[in-house]
C-alpha positions as CSV (number, residue, x, y, z in Angstrom):
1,X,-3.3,20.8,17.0
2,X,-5.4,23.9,15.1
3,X,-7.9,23.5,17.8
4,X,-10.7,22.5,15.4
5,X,-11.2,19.3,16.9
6,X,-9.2,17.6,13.9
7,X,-6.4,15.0,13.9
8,X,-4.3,18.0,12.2
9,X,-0.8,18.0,13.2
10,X,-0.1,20.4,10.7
11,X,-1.0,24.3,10.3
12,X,-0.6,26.8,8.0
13,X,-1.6,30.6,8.8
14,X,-4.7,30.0,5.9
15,X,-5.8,26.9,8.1
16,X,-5.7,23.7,8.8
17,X,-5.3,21.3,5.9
18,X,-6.1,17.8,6.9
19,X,-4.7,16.4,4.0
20,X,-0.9,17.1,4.7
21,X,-1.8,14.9,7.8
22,X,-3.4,12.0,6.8
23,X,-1.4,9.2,5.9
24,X,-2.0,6.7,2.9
25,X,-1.9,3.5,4.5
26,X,-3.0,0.1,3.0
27,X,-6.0,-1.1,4.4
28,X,-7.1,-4.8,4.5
29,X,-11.0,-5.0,4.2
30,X,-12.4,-8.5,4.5
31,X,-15.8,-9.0,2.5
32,X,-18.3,-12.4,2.9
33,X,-19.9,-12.6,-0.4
34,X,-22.3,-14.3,-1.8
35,X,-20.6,-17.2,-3.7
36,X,-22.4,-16.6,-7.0
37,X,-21.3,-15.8,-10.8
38,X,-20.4,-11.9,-11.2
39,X,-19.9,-10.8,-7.9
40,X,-16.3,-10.5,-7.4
41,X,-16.4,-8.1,-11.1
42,X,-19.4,-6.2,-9.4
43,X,-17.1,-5.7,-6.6
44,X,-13.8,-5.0,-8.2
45,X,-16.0,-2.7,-10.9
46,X,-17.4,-1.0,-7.7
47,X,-14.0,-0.1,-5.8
48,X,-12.3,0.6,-9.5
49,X,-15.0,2.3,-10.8
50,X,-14.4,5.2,-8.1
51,X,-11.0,5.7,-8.9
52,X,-9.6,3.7,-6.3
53,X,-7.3,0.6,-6.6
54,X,-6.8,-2.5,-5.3
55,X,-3.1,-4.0,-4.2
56,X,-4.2,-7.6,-3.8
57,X,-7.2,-9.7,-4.1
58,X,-7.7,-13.1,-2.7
59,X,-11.1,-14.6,-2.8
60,X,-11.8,-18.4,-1.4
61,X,-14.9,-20.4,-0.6
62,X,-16.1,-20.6,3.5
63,X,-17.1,-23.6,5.6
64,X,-20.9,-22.6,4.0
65,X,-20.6,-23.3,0.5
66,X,-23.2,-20.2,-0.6
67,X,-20.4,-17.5,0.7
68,X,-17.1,-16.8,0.1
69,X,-14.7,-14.5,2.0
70,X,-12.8,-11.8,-0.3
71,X,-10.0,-10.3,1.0
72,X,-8.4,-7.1,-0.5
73,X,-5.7,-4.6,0.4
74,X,-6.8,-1.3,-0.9
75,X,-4.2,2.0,-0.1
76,X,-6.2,5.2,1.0
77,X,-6.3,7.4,3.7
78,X,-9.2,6.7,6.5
79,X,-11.7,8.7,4.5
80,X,-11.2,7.0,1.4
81,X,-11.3,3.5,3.0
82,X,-14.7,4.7,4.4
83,X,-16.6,5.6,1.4
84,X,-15.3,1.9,-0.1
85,X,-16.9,0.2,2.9
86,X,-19.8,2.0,2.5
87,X,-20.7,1.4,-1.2
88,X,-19.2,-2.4,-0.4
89,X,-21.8,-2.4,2.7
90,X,-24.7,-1.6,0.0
91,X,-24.5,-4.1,-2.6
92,X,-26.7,-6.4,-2.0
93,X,-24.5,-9.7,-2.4
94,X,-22.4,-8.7,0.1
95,X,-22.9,-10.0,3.8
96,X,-20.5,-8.4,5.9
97,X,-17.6,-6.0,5.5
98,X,-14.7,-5.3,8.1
99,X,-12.0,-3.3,7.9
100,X,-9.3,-5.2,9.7
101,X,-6.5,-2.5,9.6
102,X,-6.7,-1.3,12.8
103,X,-8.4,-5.0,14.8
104,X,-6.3,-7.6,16.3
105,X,-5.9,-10.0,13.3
106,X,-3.3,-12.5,11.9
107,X,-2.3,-11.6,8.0
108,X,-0.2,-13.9,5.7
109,X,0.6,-13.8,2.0
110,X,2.7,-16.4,0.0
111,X,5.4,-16.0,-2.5
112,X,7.1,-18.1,-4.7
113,X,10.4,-16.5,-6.2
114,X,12.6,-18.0,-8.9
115,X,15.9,-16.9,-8.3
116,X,19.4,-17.5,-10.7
117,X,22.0,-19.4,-9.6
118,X,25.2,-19.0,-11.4
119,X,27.5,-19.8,-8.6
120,X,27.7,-22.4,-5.8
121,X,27.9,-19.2,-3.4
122,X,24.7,-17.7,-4.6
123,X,22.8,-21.5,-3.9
124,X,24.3,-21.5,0.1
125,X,23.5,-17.5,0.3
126,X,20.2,-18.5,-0.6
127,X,19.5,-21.3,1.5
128,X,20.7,-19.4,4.4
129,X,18.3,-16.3,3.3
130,X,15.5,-18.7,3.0
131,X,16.7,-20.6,6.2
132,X,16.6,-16.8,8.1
133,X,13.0,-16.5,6.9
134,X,11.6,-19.9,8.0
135,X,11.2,-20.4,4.0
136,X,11.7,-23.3,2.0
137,X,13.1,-24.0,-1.1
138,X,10.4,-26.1,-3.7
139,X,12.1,-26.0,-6.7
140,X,16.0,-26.4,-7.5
141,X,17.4,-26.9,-11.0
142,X,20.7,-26.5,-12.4
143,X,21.1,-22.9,-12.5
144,X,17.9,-21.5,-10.2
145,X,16.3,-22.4,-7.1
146,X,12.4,-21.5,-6.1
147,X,11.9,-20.5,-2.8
148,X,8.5,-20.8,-1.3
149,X,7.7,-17.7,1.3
150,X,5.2,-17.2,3.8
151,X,4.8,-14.5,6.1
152,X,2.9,-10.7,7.3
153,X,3.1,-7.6,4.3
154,X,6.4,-6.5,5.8
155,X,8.3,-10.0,6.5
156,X,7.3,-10.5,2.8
157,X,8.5,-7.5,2.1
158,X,11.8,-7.6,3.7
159,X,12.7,-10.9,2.4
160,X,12.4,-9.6,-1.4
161,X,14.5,-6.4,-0.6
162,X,17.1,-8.7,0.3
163,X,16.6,-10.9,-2.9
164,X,17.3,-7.6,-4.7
165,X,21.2,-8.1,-5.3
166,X,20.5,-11.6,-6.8
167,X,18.8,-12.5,-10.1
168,X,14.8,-12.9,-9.6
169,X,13.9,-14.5,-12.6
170,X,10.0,-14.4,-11.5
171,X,7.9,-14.0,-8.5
172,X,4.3,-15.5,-8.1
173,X,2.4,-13.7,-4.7
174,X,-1.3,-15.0,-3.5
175,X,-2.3,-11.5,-2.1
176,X,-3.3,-10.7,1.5
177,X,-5.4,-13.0,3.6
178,X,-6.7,-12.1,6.6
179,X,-8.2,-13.6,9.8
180,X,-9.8,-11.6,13.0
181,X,-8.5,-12.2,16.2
182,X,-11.0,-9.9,17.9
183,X,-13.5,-11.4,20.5
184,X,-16.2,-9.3,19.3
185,X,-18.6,-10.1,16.4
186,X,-17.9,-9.4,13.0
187,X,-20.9,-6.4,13.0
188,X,-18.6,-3.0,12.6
189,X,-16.9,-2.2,9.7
């Protein structure tokens, strides 16, 4: 520590330079909405606009028809993540914003992946991959079978590094979604 009451783990003799500590991390930032026309390309023009970007985007209706929950996986460091929940926090169609990144929450994205098969060897090796991963397969014609995956960023994430020494002919992903599992109410961001 530099002793300036930072999270700096790192010093140089001109100072402390907080950037060469913090960490660029995705973030997932759940949004309720009002469910009318243009606000999801307010919001995306919003977070865009400023330069930053946005890894996934999954938007769906609520149990109250008027709102819709929008959840989006944007990569910054703490700072950035905190100016894009302020300027979300004051447009005036959205309702709530929380950053679940660092709450107790249950995250799941689904895949579907295409992948050749050539061989009889390459079908089992698949099945058992898919079997490994509590996946199933969806789709299976003559020479490719579609695997349908569900799971947290880094299962996901896992699953198609190990898909990487077969043939993917195509991969569809939903993006993020996100529930809280904290007991508190939804009233910090």
């Amino acid at each position: 520590m530099c002793g300036r009451k930072t999270n700096c783990i790192f010093h140089l003799p001109g100072g402390c330079f907080p950037w060469y500590t913090q960490r660029t991390m995705n973030h997932i930032i759940n949004c309720l909405v009002e469910n009318q026309p243009g606000v999801l390309a307010r919001i995306v023009g919003l977070i865009s606009g400023r330069g930053y970007n946005i890894e996934t985007l999954n938007v769906g209706p609520t149990a109250d028809p008027t709102v819709s929950s929008m959840t989006m996986v944007v990569p910054g460091d703490d700072h950035i993540i905190t100016q894009v929940i302020h300027q979300l926090q004051k447009q005036i169609d959205v309702l709530d914003v929380v950053n679940m990144t660092h709450r107790r929450h249950i995250d799941r994205e689904l895949i579907l992946v295409r992948v050749a098969t050539t061989e009889h060897t390459i079908r089992a090796e698949l099945l058992d991959l898919a079997t490994l991963f509590r996946s199933r397969v969806v789709g299976v014609q003559e020479d490719s079978v579609t695997i349908q995956m569900a799971g947290n960023q880094e299962t996901v994430a896992d699953f198609l590094q190990l898909l990487k020494p077969y043939k993917v002919l195509s991969i569809s992903r939903t993006g993020v979604i996100a529930v809280d599992r904290s007991p508190e109410l939804r009233d910090e961001a």
